[in-house]
C-alpha positions as CSV (number, residue, x, y, z in Angstrom):
1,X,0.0,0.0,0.0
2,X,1.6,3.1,-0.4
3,X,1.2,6.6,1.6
4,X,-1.3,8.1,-1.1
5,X,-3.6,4.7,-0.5
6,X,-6.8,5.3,2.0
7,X,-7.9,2.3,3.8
8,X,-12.0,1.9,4.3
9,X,-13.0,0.9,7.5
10,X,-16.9,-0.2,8.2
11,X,-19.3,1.4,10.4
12,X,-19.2,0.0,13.5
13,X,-22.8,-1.2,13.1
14,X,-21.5,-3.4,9.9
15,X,-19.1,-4.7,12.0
16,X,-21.2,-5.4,15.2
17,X,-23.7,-6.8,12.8
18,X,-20.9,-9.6,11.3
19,X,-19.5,-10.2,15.0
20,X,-23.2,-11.4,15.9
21,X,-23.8,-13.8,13.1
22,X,-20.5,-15.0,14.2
23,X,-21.6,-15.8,17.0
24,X,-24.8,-17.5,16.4
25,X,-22.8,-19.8,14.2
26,X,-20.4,-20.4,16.6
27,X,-23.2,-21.6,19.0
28,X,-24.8,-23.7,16.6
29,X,-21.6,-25.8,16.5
30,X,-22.3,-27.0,13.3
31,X,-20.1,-25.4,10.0
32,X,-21.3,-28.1,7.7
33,X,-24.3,-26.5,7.0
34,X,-25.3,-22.7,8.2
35,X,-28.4,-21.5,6.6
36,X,-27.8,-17.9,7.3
37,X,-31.4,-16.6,7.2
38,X,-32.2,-18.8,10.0
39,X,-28.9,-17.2,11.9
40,X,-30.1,-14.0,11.1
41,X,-33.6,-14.6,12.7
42,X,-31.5,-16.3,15.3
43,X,-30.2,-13.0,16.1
44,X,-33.3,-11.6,16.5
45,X,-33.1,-7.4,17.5
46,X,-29.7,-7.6,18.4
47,X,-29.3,-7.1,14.3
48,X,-29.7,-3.4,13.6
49,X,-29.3,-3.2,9.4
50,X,-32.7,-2.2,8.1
51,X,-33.7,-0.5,11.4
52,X,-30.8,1.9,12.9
53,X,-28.9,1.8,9.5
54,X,-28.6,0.6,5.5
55,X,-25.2,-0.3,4.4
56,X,-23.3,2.3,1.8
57,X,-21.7,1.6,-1.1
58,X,-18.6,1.6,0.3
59,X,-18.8,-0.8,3.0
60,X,-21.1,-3.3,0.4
61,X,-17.3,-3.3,-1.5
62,X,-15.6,-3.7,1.7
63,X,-17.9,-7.3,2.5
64,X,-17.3,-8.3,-1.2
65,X,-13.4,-7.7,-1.1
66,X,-12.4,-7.7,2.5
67,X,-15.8,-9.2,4.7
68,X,-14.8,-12.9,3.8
69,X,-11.6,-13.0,5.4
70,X,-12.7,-10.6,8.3
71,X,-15.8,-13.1,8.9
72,X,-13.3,-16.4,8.2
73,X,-10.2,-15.4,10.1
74,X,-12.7,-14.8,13.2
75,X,-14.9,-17.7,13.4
76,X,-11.1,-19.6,12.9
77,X,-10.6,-18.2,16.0
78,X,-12.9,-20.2,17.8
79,X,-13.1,-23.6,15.6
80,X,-10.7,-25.4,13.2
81,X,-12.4,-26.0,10.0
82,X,-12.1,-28.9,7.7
83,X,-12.4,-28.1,3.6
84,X,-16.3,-28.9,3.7
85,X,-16.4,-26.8,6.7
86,X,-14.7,-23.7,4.9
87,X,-16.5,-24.3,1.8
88,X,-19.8,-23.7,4.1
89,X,-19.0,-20.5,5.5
90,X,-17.6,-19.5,2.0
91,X,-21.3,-20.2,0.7
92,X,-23.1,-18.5,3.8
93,X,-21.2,-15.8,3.6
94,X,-22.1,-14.9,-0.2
95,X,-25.6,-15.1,1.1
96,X,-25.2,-13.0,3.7
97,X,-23.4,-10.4,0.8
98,X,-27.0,-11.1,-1.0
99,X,-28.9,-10.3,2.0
100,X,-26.8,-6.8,2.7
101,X,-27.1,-6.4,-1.4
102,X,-30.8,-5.8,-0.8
103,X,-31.1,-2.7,1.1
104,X,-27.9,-0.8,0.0
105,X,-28.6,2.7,1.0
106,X,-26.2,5.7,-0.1
């Protein structure tokens, strides 16, 4: 990166957003197969996108280019995944990227 290059940080609703799904996951104990709608209903009010904020442009490019290995290297924190395992959270986490898609706000 050089001097000239800004780094984009989220909101820290975005990120206290991501760090709850983690954690529903986590609880479930199961990475082999995460329907992510159910974890978001999971997490009940304690989600605030669509009711104290919509995602930006911005941090919609951040999940797409930086929100996988944010979400990955932090649920690796708490479980070792197998391949299966990895490809699961791969797939959840491009729905959650479709869920955030649909209420994009600028």
């Amino acid at each position: 990166m050089s001097k000239n290059d800004i780094q984009f940080n989220p909101r820290e609703f975005l990120i206290r957003d991501l760090n709850h799904i983690m954690m529903e996951i986590i609880k479930t104990n199961n990475f082999r197969t995460i329907d992510i709608y159910n974890i978001c209903v999971s997490c009940g009010s304690n989600l605030t996108w669509d009711q104290e904020y919509f995602i930006n442009t911005d941090e919609y490019n951040w999940l797409k280019t930086h929100g996988y290995n944010y979400f990955y290297d932090n649920l690796l924190k708490y479980k070792t995944m197998t391949l299966p395992e990895q490809q699961e959270i791969y797939r959840a986490f491009t729905s959650l990227i479709q869920l955030f898609e649909l209420q994009i706000g600028d």
